[in-house]
C-alpha positions as MATLAB code, in Angstrom:
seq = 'XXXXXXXXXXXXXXXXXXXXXXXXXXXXXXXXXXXXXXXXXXXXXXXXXXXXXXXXXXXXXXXXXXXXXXXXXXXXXXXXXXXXXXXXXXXXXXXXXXXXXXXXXXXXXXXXXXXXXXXXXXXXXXXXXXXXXXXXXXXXXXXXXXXXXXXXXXXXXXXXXXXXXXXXXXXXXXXXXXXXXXXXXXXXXXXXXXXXXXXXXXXXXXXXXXXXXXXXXXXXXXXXXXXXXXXXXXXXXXXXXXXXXXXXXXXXXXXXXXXXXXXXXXXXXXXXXXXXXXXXXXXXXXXXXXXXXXXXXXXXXXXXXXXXXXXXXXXXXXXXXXXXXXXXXXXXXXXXXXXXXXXXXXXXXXXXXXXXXXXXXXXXXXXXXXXXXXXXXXXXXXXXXXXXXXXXXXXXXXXXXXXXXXXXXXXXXXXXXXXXXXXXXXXXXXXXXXXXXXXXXXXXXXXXXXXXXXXXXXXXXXXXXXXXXXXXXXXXXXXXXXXXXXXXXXXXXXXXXXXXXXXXXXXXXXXXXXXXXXXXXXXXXXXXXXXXXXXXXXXXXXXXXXXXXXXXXXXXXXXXXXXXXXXXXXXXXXXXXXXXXXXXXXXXXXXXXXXXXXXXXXXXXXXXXX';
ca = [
      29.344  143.523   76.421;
      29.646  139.765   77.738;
      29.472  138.547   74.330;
      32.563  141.000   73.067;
      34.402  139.799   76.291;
      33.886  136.021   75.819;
      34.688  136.484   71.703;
      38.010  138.225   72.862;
      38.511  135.438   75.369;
      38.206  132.978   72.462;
      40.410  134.489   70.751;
      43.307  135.037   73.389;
      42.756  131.034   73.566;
      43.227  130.444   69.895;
      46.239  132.858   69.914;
      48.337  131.005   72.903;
      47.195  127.556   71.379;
      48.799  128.915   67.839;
      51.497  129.989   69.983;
      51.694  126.954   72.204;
      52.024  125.024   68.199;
      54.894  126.937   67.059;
      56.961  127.057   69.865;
      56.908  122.759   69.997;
      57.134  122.818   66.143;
      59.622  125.308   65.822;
      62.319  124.707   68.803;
      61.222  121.277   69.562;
      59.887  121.883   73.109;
      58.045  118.669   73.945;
      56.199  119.917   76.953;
      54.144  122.743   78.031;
      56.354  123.329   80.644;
      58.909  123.880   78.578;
      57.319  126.099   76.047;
      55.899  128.067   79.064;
      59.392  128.209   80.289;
      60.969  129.290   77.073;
      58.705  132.297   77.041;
      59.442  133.435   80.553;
      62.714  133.730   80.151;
      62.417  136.838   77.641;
      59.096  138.271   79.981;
      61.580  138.069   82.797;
      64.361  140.344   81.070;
      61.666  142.962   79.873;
      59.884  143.128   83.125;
      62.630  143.534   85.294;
      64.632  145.933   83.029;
      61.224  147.775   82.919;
      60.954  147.934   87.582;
      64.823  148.640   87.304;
      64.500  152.095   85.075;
      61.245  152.947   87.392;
      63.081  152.174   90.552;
      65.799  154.629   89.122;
      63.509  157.405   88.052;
      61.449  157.292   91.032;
      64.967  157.273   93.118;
      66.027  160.303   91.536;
      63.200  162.186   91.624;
      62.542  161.337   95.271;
      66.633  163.008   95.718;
      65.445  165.742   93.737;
      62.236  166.522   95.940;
      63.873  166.184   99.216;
      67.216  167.563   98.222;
      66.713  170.137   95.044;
      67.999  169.788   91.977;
      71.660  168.575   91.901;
      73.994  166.197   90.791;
      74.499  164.890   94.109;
      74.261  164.611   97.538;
      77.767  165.852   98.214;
      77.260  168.887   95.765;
      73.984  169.690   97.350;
      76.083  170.071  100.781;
      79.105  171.429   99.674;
      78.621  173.479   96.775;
      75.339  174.824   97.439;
      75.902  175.017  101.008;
      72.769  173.537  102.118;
      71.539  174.221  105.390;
      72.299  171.978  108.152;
      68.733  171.654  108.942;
      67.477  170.827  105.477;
      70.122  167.786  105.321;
      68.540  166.579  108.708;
      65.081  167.331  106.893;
      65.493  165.250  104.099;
      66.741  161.882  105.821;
      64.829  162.317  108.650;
      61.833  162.617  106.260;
      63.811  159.010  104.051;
      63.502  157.371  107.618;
      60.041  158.305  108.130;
      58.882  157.127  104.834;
      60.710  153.613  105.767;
      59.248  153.435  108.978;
      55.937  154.084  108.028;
      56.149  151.271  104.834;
      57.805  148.533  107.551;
      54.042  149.572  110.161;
      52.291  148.849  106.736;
      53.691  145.391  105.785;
      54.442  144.259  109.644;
      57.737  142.925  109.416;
      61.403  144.070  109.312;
      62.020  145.388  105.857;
      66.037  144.878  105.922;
      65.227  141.172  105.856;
      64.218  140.769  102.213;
      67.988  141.522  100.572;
      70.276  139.103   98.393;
      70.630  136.443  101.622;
      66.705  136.150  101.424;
      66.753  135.333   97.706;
      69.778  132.684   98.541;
      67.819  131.043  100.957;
      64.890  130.563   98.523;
      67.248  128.865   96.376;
      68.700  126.829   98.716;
      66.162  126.043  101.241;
      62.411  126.889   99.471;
      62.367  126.102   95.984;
      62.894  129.272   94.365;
      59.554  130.815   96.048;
      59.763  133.845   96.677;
      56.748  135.687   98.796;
      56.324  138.881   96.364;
      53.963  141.085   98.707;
      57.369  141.724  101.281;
      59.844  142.497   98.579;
      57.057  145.107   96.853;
      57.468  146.877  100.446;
      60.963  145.989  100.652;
      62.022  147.512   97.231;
      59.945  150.908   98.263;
      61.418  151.444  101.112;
      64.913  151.193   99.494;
      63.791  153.665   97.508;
      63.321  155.770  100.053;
      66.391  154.892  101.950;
      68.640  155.659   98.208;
      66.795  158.555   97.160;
      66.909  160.683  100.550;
      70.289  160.061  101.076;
      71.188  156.619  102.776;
      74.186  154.715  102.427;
      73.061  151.956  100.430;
      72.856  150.549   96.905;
      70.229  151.355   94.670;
      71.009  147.536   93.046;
      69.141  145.747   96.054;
      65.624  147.062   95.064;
      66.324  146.469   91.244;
      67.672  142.433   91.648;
      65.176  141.823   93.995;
      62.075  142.763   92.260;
      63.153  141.030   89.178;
      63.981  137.754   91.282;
      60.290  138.007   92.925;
      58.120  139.111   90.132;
      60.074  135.873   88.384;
      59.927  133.913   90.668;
      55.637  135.249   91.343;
      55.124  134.799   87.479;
      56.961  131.047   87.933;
      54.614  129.999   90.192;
      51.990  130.926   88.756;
      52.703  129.250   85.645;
      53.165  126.102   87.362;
      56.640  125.633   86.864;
      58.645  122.733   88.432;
      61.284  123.866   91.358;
      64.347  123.615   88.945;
      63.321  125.768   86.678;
      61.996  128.352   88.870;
      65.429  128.394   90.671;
      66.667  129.424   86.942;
      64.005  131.673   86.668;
      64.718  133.397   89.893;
      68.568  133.651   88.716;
      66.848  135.067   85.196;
      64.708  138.175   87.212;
      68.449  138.806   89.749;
      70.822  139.065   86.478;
      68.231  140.919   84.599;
      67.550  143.586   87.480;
      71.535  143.903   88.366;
      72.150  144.225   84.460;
      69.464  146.762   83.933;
      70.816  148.901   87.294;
      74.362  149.141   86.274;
      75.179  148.522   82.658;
      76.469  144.681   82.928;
      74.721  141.869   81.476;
      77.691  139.713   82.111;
      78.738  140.857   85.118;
      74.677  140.340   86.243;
      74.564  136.938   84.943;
      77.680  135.752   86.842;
      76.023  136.840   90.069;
      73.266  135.347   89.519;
      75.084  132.226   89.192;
      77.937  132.532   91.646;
      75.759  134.385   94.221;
      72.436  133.094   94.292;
      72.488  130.307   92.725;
      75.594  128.756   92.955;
      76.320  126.972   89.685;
      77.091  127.391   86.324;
      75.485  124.894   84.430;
      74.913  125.071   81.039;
      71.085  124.847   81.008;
      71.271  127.848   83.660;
      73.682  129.913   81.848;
      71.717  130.541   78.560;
      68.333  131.703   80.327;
      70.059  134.130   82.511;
      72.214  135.614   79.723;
      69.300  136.103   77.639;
      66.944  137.370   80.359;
      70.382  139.824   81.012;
      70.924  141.089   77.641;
      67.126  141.998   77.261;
      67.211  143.677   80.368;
      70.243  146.161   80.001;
      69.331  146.609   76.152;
      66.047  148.186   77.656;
      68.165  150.208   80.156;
      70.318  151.439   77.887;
      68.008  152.605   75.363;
      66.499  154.795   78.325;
      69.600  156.043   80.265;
      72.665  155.085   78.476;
      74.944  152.969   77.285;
      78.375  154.394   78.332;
      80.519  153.033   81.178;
      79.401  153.935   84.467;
      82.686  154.492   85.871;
      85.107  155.179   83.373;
      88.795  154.528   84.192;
      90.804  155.528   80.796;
      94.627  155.248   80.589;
      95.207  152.992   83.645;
      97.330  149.561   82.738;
     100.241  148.065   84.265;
     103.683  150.351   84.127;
     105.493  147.089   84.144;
     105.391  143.378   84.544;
     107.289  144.209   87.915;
     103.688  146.263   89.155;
     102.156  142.951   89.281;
     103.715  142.139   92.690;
     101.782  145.363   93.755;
      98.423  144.315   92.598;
      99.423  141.003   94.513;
      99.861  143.182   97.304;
      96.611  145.028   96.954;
      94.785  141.717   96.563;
      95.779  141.345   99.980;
      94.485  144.075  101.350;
      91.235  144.046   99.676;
      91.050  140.446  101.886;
      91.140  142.522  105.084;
      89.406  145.540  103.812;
      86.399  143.172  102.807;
      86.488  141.072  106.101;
      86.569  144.634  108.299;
      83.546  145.944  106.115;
      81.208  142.690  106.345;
      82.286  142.672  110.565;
      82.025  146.415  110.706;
      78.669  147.127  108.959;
      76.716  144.090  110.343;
      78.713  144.934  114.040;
      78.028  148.443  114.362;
      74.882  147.524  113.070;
      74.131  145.366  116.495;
      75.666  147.766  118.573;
      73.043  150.147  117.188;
      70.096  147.814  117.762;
      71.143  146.881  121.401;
      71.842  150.351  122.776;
      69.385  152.420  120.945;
      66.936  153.421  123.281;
      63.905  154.404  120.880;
      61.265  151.688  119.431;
      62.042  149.472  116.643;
      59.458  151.757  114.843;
      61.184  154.698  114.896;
      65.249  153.661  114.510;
      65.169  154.295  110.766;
      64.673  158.018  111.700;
      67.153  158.209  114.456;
      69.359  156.009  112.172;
      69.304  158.463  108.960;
      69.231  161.551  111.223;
      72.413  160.519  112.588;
      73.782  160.142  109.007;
      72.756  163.330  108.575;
      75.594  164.441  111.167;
      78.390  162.618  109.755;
      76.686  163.954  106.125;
      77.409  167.614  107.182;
      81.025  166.706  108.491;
      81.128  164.684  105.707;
      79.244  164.621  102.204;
      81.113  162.056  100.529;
      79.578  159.106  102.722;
      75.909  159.835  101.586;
      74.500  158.394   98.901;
      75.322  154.892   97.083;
      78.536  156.434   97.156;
      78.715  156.649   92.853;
      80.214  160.339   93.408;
      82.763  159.274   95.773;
      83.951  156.309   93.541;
      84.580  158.805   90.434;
      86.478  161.027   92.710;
      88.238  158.562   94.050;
      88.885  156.839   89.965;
      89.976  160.633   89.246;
      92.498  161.031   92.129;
      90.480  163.984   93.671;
      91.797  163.128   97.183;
      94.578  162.801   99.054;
      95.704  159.679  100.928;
      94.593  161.698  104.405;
      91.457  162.086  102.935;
      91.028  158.382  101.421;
      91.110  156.752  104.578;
      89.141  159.102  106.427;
      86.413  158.697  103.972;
      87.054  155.150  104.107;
      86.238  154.861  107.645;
      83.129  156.800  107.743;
      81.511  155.145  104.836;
      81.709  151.813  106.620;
      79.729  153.766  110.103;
      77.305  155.559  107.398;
      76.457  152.375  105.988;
      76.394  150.510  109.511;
      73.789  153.170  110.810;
      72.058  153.177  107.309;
      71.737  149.210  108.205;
      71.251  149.186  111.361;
      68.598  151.318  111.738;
      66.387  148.670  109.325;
      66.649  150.867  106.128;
      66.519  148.347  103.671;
      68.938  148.833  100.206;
      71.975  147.049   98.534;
      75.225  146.282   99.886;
      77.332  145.886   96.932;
      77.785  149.907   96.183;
      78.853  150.355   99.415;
      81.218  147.595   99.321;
      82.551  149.295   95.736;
      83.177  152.662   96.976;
      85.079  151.187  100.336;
      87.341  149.388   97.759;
      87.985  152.444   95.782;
      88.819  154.377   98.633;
      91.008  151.738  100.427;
      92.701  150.871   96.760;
      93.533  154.752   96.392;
      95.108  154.583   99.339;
      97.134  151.343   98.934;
      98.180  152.832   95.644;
      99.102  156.644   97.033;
     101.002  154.496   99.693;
     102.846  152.226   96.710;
     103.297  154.981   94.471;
     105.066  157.057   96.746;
     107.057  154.054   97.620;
     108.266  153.125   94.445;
     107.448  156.375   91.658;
     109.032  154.590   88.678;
     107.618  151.100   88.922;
     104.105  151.715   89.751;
     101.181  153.603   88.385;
      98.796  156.179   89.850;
      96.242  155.956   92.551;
      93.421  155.653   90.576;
      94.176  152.187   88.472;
      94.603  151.019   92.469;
      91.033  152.548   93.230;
      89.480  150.432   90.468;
      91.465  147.102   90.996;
      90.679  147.703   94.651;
      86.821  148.112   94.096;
      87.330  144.498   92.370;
      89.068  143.535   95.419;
      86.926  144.373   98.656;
      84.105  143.378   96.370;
      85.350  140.156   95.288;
      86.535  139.433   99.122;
      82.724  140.700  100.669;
      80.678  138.670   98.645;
      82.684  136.145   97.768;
      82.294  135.847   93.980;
      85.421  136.755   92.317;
      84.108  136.150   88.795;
      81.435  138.162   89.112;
      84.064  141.207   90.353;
      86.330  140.878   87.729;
      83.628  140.982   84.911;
      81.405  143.649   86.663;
      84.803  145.935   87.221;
      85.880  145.546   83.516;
      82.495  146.616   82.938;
      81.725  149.278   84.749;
      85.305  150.698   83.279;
      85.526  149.555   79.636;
      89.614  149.053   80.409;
      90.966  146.223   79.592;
      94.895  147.117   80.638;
      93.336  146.517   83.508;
      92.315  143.009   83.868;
      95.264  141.081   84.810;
      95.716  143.412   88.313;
      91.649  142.989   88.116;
      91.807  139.020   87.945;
      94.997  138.800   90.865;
      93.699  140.904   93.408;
      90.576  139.696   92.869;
      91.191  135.594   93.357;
      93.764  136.825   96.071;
      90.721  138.855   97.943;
      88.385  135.994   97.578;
      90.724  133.289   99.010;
      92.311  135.080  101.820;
      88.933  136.433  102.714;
      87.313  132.937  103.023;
      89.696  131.894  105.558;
      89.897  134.623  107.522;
      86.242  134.947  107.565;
      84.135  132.012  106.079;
      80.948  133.666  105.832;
      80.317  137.003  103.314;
      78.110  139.784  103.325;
      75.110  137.851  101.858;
      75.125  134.826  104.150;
      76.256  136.202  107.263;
      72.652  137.535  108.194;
      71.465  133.422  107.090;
      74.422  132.358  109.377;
      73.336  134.356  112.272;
      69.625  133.242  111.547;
      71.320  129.399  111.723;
      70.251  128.763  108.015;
      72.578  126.126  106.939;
      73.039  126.502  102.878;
      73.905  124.061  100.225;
      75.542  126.049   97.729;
      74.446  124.337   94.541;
      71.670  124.115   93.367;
      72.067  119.808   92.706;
      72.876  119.850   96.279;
      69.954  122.136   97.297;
      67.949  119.592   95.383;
      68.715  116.767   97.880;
      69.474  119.271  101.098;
      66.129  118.489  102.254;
      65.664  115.064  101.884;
      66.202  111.780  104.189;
      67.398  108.398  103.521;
      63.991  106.905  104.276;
      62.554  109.634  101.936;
      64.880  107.943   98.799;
      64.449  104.296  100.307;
      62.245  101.354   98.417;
      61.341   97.898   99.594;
      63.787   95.269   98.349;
      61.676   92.453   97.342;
      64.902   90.622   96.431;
      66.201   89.852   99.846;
      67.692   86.593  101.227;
      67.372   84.408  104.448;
      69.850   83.025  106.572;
      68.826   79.644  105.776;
      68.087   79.616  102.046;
      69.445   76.538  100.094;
      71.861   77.271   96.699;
      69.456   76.485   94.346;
      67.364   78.896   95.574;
      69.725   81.583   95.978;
      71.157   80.936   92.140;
      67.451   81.003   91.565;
      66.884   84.470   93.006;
      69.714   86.132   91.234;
      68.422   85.053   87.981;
      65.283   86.441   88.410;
      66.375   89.766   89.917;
      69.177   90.365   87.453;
      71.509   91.968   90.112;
      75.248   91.530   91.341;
      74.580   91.725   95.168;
      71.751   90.504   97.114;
      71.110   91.500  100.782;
      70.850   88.905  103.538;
      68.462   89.878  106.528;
      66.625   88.070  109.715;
      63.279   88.027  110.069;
      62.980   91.443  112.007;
      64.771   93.161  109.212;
      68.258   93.464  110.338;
      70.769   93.277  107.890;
      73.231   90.377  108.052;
      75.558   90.765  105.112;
      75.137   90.298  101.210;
      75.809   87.537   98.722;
      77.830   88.863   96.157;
      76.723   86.882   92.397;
      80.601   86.573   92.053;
      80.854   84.612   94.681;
      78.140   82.195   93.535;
      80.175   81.266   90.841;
      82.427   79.399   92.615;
      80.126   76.450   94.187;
      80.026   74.287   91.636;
      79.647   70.721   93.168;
      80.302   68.856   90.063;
      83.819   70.228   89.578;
      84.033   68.039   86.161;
      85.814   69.794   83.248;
      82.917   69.917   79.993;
      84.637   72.167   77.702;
      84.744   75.956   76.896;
      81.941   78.051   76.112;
      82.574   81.535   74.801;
      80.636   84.367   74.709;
      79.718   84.499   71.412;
      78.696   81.259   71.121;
      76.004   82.025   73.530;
      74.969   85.117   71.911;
      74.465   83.578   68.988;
      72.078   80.988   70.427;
      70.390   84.213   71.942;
      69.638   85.627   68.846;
      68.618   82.187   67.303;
      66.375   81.346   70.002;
      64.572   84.505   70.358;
      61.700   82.686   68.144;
      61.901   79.873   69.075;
      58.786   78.315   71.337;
      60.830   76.497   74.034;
      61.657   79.949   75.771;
      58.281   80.805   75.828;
      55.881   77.605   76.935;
      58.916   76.468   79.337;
      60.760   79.341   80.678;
      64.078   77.797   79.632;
      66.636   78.574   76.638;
      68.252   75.569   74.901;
      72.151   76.538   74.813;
      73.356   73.257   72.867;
      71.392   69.609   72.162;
      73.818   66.484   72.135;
      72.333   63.901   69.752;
      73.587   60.365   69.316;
      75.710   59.539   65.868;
      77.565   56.963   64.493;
      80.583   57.542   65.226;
      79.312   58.915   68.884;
      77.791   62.079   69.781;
      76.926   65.244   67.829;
      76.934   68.771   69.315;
      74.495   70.897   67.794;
      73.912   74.744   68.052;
      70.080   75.096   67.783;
      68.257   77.508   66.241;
      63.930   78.250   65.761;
      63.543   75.742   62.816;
      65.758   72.584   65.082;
      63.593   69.455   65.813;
      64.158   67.472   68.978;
      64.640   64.216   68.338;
      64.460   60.909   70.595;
      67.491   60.490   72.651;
      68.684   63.790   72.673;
      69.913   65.632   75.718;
      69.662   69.363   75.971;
      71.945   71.994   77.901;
      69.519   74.541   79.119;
      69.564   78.111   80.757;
      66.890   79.212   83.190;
      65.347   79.379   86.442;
      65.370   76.383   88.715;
      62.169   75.862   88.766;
      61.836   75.936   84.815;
      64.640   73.527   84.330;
      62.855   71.584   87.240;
      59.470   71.542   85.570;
      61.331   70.317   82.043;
      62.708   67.451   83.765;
      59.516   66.165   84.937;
      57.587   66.763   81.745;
      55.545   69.108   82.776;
      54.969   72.725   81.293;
      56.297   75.106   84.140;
      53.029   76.592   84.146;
      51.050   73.843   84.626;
      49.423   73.342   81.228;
      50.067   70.128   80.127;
      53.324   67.598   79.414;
      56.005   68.696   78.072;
      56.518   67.336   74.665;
];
């Protein structure tokens, strides 16, 4: 048996070497890191398209076993007229199943969302602790799947971003590139929950990792595409949210989109202050243990649940309503407002999930209502509620999170229109800018800003956020004294080949610089020889480079003036010139050099100079 095991460990060796081969013959990766790199990027999209279907199966059959078999939540309530009781039942049973998973890993849950995988970026290196997000991503499971009002996209991005960032480590990869890799396992879970590999990838980038580099943007479209290619060959590949027939009625309509794009601003601003301030309000007064508030905080969604369905759930029922202009403008805003308290008690009570659904359906219901308002307004020149609900999803979301691109793209995604994404890109852009200054922080790094995590948002400037001026600065051997004499100072820039040299005392204190320009000018002599040009001196580079003056004296001959008949003769040396008696050289080099020549001695000390 040991001898089977070590012959198929032999052979796994020979296999990666062969592999390890091809990849630096075929794509030209020089290092191992790379060629691990380059095959991580493709693990990444499988794996985390892979946890995002089982985090969806095991969501919905979790629904299914606390809340029978039904499309929805709202259906279940509604239509089948579910008991009060049994609605109480299955949350309070979601909020047990959270509590009992946050005793297990000994540490708020909530914690571990898109702001934790920010900070890694920005602050850690791209490490990500896998253990906590394993606990984190089952307890969202249990928060989506009985009923709470969160995404099911948190669970899906973050387990991609930590088993990436897990295998990374492991693999001994350098902090850039497991920063990309991280950004690889985010888009490839978001892609694989939702149907958008470019929507996925741009939130990777404008989210978490805050640039859009070239280098970054190939890995994470890859790891993306792999991803929802493996989603949709298990669920499907049709728009999640379709939103067919809705365009502009006119060029004039734009001005209404405009108008919408300012809403979305406030909408966004009142959703990240509402969720994360109802959310305090229900930490400070509630009066049970930390423990036992994601019970009382899901059996208290179960009230508003019975009142009303629509705010249970990730809200995916409510945003097709709202898409198909199901409900009336009363009814909009109503919904509107109790969404935001569902998901503030969802939230608050430490039930850990995603906040970009929620953040979707409050801009679907705020847009229908904008666009019930407009249409009523103005019949002729505007379209119906529903192209509003989409372009105001775009909106709230673009304004919350502050990643516009990533809205647009994700929106035209999720609805296959594109009549749609002019209003889509205004509103959008209008959302994110207004939202910024009214608010500067959004929905992912308020909970770092609270914290006091500082962030650099890019990932160059996350390289250098950590580091110090004495961490970057080296001894300068090349330093001056007050007193130094000219020669010595000429001599010193020679040697050092700089423009500026740095004058201190003896304690270390700077005391200015000597700038070579400067030098230039203190020439004693002031007598006019002639002009030399530049590629005159070039030349007697290239003609001296083999010649044996340079080497045994340190010096290069520039010119040798050499006694004639009819006077003197300038001559422009080269290797095979012979110094004669009588001649008198113009020479380049070090003091010391040209001070050793003069004296006939090699500047070594081996011997006259001959």
């Amino acid at each position: 048996m040991n001898e089977r095991l070590m012959r198929a460990l032999r052979l796994l060796r020979l296999v990666a070497r062969r592999i390890d081969f091809f990849l630096a013959r075929r794509f030209a990766l020089a290092t191992r890191e790379d060629r691990i790199f380059f095959v991580l990027i493709p693990t990444v999209g499988l794996v985390a398209g892979a946890l995002a279907i089982l985090v969806q199966r095991l969501s919905e059959w979790l629904r299914v076993l606390l809340w029978g078999f039904s499309p929805s939540f709202e259906f279940s309530v509604r239509d089948l007229g579910l008991p009060g009781w049994r609605v109480v039942l299955a949350l309070a049973a979601g909020g047990l199943m959270v509590a009992f998973l946050q005793r297990m890993a000994r540490a708020p849950l909530a914690a571990h969302g898109v702001s934790s995988l920010v900070e890694a970026v920005a602050l850690h290196g791209g490490r990500v602790a896998l253990k906590p997000v394993l606990y984190s991503a089952a307890a969202s499971i249990a928060t989506v799947g009985s009923g709470g009002s969160l995404g099911r996209e948190g669970p899906m991005l973050r387990l991609g971003a930590a088993v990436s960032s897990w295998l990374g480590q492991r693999s001994g990869l350098s902090s850039r590139r497991l920063k990309i890799l991280l950004g690889c396992g985010t888009a490839a879970g978001f892609a694989a929950a939702y149907n958008v590999p470019i929507g996925g990838s741009l939130f990777a980038m404008e989210v978490v990792l805050g640039s859009f580099a070239l280098e970054i943007f190939g890995p994470i479209v890859v790891a993306s595409v792999i991803a929802t290619l493996l989603a949709r060959a298990a669920e499907s590949a049709a728009p999640i949210y379709a939103a067919p027939g809705y365009g502009l009625v006119g060029p004039q309509e734009i001005l209404a989109y405009l108008g919408l794009g300012v809403v979305g601003a406030v909408a966004a601003v009142v959703f990240v202050l509402g969720v994360r301030g109802f959310a305090r309000l229900f930490r400070r007064f509630a009066v049970v243990p930390e423990a036992a508030r994601p019970v009382l905080g899901l059996v208290l969604l179960a009230g508003l649940g019975m009142v009303m369905p629509e705010v249970l759930g990730n809200g995916f029922s409510t945003i097709t309503g709202a898409l198909q202009e199901k409900f009336a403008l009363q009814l909009l805003a109503g919904i509107a407002a109790l969404k935001l308290l569902a998901t503030a008690l969802t939230a608050g009570s430490g039930c850990p999930g995603g906040h970009f659904t929620p953040s979707l359906c409050f801009g679907a219901l705020v847009g229908g209502a904008y666009g019930e308002l407009v249409h009523v307004a103005f019949p002729a020149a505007t379209g119906s509620s529903g192209a509003y609900a989409a372009v105001g999803m775009a909106a709230v979301a673009a304004g919350a999170s502050h990643a516009p691109l990533s809205a647009i793209l994700m929106l035209f995604e999720f609805t296959g229109n594109y009549d749609l994404i002019l209003p889509l890109m205004l509103a959008s852009i209008v959302s994110s800018l207004i939202a910024k200054r009214l608010y500067p922080y959004s929905i992912y790094t308020e909970p770092l800003e609270r914290r006091g995590v500082e962030l650099a948002w890019r990932m160059e400037e996350a390289a250098l956020a950590g580091l110090r001026v004495d961490d970057m600065a080296r001894d300068d051997p090349d330093t001056l004294r007050p007193g130094q004499p000219y020669a010595e100072v000429l001599d010193r820039f020679l040697t050092a080949r700089r423009q500026r040299l740095f004058v201190v005392d003896e304690e270390r204190r700077l005391l200015g610089c000597v700038l070579l320009h400067e030098i230039k000018q203190l020439d004693d002599e002031g007598r006019y020889r002639g002009v030399l040009a530049k590629r005159d001196l070039l030349a007697v580079y290239a003609q001296e480079a083999e010649a044996s003056l340079p080497r045994r004296m340190g010096v290069r001959v520039v010119e040798i003036r050499r006694p004639a008949a009819d006077g003197w003769e300038w001559i422009a040396p080269d290797a095979a010139t012979v110094i004669s008696p009588g001649d008198e050289l113009v020479v380049l080099g070090p003091a010391r050099a040209v001070e050793a020549l003069l004296a006939g001695r090699l500047e070594g000390g081996g011997g006259p100079a001959r």
